[in-house]
N, C-alpha and C positions, 0 to 999 in steps of 0.2 A: 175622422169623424164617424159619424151613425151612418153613413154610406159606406166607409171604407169596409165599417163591421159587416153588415151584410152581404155587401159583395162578396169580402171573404169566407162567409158564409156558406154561401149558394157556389163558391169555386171547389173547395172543399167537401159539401155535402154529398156528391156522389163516392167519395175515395172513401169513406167513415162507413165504417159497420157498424150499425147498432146492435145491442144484446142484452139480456137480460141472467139476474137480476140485477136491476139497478139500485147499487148502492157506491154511495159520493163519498162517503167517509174517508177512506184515504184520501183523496184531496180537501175536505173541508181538515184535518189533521193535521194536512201537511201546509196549509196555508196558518193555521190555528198554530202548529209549530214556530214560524219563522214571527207572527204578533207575538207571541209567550216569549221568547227569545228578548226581545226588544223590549219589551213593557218588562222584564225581569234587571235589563241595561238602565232601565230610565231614561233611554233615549228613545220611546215610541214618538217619533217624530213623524213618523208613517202610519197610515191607517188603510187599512187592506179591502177590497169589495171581492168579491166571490159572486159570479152571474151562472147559475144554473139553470141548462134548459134541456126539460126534460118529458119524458112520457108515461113515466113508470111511476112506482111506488117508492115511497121515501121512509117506510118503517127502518129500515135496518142504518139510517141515515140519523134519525133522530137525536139518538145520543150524541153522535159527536156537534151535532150544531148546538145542542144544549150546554156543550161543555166549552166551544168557541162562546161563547156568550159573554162572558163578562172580558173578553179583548178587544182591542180597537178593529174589530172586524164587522162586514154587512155581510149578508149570504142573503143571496137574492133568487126565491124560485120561482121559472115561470113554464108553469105548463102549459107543454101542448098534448095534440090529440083527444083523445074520449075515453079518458081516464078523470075522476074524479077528484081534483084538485080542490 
């Protein structure tokens, strides 16, 4: 549940390096990959969510989430810190 996330969270958050610049694309691509895959089968029986949390800037991100668009996919961003979201 939404507890175990967190925990897991806040267990892992000190061993993770952040860096910049931040760009998703290879994973929204590679998630965008495995729906295109499926929806190409006629078996998209599966529909994919994508939770991105992040601090940075999402220019160099854009296009690929414009291009997962029309897949059975969500991409979901939520920012933090004092960057303009």
């Amino acid at each position: 549940g939404i507890q175990g996330i967190a925990e897991a969270y806040h267990q892992i958050l000190p061993q993770i390096r952040l860096y910049r610049p931040t760009n998703f694309s290879s994973i929204i691509n590679h998630v965008a990959r495995f729906a295109a895959h499926l929806l190409q089968q006629g078996t998209a029986a599966q529909y994919f969510t994508l939770l991105i949390i992040t601090d940075g800037d999402l220019d160099q991100t854009r296009q690929a989430i414009v291009n997962a668009s029309n897949l059975p996919t969500s991409i979901i961003i939520v920012g933090v810190g004092e960057a303009n979201f």
